[in-house]
N, C-alpha and C positions, 0 to 999 in steps of 0.2 A: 716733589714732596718736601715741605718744612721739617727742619730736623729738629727734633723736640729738644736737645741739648744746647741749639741756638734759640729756641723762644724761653728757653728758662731762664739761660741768662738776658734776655729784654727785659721777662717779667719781673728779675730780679732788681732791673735796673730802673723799673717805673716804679719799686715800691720802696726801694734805699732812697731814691733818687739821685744816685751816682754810678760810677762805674766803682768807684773804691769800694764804695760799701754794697754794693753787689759781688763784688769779690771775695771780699771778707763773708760775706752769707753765706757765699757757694763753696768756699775753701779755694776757689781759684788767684792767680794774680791781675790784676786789672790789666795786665794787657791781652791774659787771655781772654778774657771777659771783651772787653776792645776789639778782639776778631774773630767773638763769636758773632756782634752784635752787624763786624762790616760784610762777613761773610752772609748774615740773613740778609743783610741791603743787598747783595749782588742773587741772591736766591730769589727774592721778592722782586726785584728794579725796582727798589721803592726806597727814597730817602725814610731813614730813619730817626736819625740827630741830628741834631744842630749847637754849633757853637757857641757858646754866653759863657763872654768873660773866658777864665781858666775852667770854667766847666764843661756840661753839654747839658743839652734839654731835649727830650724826646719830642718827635714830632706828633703830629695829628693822628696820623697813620699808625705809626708806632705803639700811641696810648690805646688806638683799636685792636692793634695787634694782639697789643699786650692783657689784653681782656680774655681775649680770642686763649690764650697759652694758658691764663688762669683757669679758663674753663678745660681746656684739654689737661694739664696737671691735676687736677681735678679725677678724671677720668683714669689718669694711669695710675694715681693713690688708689682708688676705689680696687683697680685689678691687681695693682700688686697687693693689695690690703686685703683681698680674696685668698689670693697665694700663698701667703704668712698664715692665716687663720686655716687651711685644709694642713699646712706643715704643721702648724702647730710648736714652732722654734723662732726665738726672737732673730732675726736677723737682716742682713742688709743694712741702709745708712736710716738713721736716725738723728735727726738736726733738730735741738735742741736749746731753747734762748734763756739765759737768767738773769736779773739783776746781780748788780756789781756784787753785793755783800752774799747774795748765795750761790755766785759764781765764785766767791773767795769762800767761802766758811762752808758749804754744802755739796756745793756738785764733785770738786776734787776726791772726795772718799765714792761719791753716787758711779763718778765715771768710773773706780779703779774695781770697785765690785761687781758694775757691771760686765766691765771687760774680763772677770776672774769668771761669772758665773756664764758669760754667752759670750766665748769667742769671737763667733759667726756676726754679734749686733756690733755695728760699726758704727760708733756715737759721736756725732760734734756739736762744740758748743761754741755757741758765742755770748756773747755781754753784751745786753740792751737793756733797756727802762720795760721796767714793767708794764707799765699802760703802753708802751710801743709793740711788748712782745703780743700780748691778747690778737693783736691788728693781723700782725705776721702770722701768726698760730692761720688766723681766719682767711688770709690770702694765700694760704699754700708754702709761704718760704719758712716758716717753721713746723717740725711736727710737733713739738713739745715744747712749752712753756712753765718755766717757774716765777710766779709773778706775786705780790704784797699787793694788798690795800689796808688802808685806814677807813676809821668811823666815818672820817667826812670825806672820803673818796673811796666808793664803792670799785668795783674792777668793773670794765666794763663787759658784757655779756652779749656779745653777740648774736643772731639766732644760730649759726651754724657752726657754735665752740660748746662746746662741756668744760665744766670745771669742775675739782676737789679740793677739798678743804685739806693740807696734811699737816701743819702745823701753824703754831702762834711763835713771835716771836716779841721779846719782853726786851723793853726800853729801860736801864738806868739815866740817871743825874750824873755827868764826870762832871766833877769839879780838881781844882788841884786841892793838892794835898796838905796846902798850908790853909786850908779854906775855912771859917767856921763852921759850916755846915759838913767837912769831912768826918765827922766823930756821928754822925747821926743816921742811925736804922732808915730811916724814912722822913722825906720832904712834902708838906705839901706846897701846889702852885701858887698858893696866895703869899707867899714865904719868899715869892722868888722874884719880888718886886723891883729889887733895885739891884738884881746882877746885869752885868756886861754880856752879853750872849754871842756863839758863835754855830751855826747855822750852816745850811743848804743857802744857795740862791733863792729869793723870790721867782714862784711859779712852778718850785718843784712842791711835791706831795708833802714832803717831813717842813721844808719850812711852814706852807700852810698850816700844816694841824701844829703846830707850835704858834705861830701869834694867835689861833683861834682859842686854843688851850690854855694860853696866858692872858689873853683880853677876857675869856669866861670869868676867868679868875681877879680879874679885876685890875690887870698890872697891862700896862705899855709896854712891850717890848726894845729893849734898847739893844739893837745887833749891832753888833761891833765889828765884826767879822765872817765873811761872808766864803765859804770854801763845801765844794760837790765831796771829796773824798772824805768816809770818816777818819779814815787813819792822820788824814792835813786838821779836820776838826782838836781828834785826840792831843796830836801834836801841839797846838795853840792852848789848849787846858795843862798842856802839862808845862809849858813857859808861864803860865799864871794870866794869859790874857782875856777870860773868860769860864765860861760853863755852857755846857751843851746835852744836847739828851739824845742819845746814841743807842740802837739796837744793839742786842748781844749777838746777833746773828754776823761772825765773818770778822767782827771785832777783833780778837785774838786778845790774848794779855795786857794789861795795862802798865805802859813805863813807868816808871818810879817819877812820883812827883804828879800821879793822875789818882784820883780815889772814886770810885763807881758808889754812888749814894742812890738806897731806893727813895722812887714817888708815889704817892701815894692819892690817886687811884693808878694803879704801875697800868703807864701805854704798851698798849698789844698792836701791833700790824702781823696782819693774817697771811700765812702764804697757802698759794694755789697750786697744784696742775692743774694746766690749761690742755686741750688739743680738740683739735676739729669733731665735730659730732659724725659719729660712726668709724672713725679710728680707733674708740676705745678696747675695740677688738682685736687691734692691732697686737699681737704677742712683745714686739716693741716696746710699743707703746707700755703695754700693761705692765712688761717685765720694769722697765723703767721708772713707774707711778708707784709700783709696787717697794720696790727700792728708795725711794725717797722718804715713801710716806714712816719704810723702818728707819732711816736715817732722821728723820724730823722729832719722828716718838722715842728714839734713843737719845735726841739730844738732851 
């Protein structure tokens, strides 16, 4: 008989596509991960990696497998999700994915309240992209998802996820502090034609809705600077080397020599919980959405 603690870790491994980040999903280390996966190849007699380069690449077999483990995972959510709803007590493990800035500014207070008000719920988290976690949420390796979209990038909606609206979270203008525009209530974009800009990469969500937001308005954007973290963003406006448009969400205090200017029409990106359709019932689950959604409206 397949041991469902070695097809987890496959399943984990066809959908990170590593052993690392299967590791990191499961709480495990990758080498446990690594014998759970050589222990199923001696269970099955059936190759199931292969070597590429410093990595590995599942095989043919494997990716059937691993279909195979999602549909059984599946199955024992369903009965432990039975279990939980006749208790009626949140508990057991809860694996839970958020973007960097509400795994910085939001879950830290979500996880300490929850472990005051339910012992017994044994909550982890990890830090993924948003539009990655939706996927996870839908393939079983997350139960719980807190994820953002924007105007011009919808979240996407699977048939077999639920989502809730629990809060908005509002965009300032940092400029430094020696900036003309630092003494002013509110900017609008047509205003912000000829700043030096510092950004996301091209291809992530916030750089898009920014050169769309600045081309509406009529200005070419001229990025200067190109950095994923916003605290490295913050960083560069407060050396003077730009302006950038930053959520309040996970932000924290602004160093001296950074001044937050509103925009005006002020950018909203929306956040969600995500979780599989028919978990909602999950006492977990609910305990958990439940908590956020007061953490969102107290902000």
């Amino acid at each position: 008989m397949l041991d469902l603690s070695r097809l987890r870790a496959l399943h984990a491994v066809s959908v990170y596509g590593s052993v690392a980040g299967a590791a990191t999903a499961l709480g495990y280390t990758p080498s446990a991960v690594s014998q759970q996966i050589a222990k199923l190849e001696r269970e099955t007699r059936t190759k199931l990696v292969e070597r590429r380069g410093r990595g590995i690449a599942l095989t043919g077999e494997a990716l059937q497998l691993a279909a195979t483990a999602q549909e059984l995972l599946a199955i024992v959510e369903r009965a432990e999700t039975a279990l939980e709803e006749r208790r009626g007590l949140p508990t057991g493990r809860l694996t839970v994915g958020a973007f960097a800035s509400a795994a910085r500014g939001l879950l830290p207070g979500v996880l300490a309240e929850l472990a005051a008000l339910h012992p017994t719920l044994d909550v982890r988290l990890t830090e993924v992209d948003p539009h990655l976690s939706v996927d996870l949420v839908a393939k079983g390796v997350l139960d719980l998802a807190v994820a953002h979209d924007w105007d011009i990038a919808p979240l996407p909606a699977p048939e077999n996820v639920e989502q809730l609206l629990i809060g908005e979270d509002l965009c300032d203008l940092l400029v430094p502090s020696s900036h003309p525009l630092a003494g002013r209530t509110d900017v609008r974009p047509q205003e912000l034609a000829a700043e030096r800009w510092i950004c996301q990469p091209p291809g992530t969500v916030c750089h898009d809705w920014l050169m769309r937001m600045l081309r509406a308005a009529g200005c070419e954007p001229d990025v200067a600077h190109r950095a994923e973290e916003h605290q490295t963003q913050v960083a560069l406006v407060g050396a003077g080397l730009g302006v950038a448009v930053i959520p309040r969400l996970g932000r924290g205090g602004l160093p001296s020599g950074v001044t937050a200017v509103g925009l005006s029409p002020v950018p909203v990106r929306r956040i969600y919980a995500v979780w599989r359709a028919g978990a909602g019932g999950r006492p977990g689950v609910r305990a958990a959405v439940g908590v956020l959604r007061g953490r969102c409206e107290g902000a």
